[in-house]
C-alpha positions as CSV (number, residue, x, y, z in Angstrom):
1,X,130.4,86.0,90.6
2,X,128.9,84.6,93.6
3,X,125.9,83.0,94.0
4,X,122.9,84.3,96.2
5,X,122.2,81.9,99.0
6,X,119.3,81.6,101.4
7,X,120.2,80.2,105.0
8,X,117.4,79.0,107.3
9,X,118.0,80.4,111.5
10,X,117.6,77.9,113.8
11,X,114.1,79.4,114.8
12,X,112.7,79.5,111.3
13,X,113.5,76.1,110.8
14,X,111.8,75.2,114.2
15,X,108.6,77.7,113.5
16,X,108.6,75.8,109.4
17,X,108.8,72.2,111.1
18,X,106.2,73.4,113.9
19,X,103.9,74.4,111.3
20,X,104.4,71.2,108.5
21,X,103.8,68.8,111.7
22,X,100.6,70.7,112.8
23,X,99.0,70.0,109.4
24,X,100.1,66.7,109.3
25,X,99.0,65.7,112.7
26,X,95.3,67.9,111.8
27,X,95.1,66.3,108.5
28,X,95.9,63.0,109.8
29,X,98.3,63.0,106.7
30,X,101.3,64.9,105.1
31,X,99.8,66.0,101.9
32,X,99.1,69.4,103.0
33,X,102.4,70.2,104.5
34,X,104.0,68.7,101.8
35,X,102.3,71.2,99.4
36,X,102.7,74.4,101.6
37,X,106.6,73.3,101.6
38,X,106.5,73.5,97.9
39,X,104.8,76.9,98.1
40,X,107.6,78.4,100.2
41,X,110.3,76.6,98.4
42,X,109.0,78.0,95.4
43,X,108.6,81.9,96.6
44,X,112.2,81.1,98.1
45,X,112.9,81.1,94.4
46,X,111.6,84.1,93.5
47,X,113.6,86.1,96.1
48,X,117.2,84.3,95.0
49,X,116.3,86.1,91.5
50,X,114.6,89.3,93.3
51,X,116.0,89.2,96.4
52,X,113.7,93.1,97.0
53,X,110.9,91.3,96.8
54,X,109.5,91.5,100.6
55,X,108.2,94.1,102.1
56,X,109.7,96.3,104.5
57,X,109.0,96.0,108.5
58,X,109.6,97.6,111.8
59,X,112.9,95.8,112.1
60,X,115.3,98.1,110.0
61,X,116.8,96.0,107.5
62,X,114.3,93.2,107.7
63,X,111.4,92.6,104.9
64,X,108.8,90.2,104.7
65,X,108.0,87.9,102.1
66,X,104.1,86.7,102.3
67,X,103.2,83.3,100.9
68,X,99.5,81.8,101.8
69,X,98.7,82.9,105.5
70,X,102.4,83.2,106.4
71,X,105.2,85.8,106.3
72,X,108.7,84.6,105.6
73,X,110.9,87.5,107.8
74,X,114.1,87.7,106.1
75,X,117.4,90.1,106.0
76,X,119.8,90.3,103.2
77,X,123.7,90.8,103.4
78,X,125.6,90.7,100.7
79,X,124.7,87.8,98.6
80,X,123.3,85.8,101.5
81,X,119.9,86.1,102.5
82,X,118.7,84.8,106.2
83,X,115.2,83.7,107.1
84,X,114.9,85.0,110.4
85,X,111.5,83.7,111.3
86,X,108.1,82.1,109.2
87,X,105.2,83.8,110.7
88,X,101.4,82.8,111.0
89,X,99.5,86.1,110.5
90,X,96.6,84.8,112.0
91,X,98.0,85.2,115.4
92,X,98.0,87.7,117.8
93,X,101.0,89.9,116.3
94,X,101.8,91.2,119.6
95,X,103.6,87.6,120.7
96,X,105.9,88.1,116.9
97,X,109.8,88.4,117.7
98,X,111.3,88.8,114.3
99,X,115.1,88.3,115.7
């Protein structure tokens, strides 16, 4: 039986590193980011074992997983799951492009 897999798109992992670096250079240290990356790993997790967990978007096919302020956008096919984007909600959701 084959294992579920997450894969990271290129843009998620820039929009993840964007974010960990902004709290580092804030905090003038890396112990927040370091923490939020263990929050997302964690939820990460949770959707290998219930990979329904998200909820449902605009973008047919697309659910959202919400962790903290953020929303993991990811898509499922088969047993691989792809994070599309990571999402701050507290900006203007107008400028979001999920894909």
């Amino acid at each position: 039986m084959a294992k579920h897999k997450i894969i990271w798109s290129h843009k998620a992992e820039i929009k993840l590193y964007e974010i960990l670096e902004f709290y580092a250079d804030r905090n003038k240290n890396k112990s927040y980011s370091a923490k939020l990356y263990q929050r997302l790993n964690k939820e990460l997790k949770l959707l290998l074992k219930q990979p329904d967990l998200g909820l449902n978007s605009e973008t047919e096919s697309v659910r959202g997983l919400i962790v903290d302020n953020y929303v993991l956008f990811y898509e499922i096919e088969n047993k691989l799951t792809t994070i599309h984007t990571i999402w701050d909600c507290r900006q203007n959701r107008k400028d979001l492009r999920i894909k």
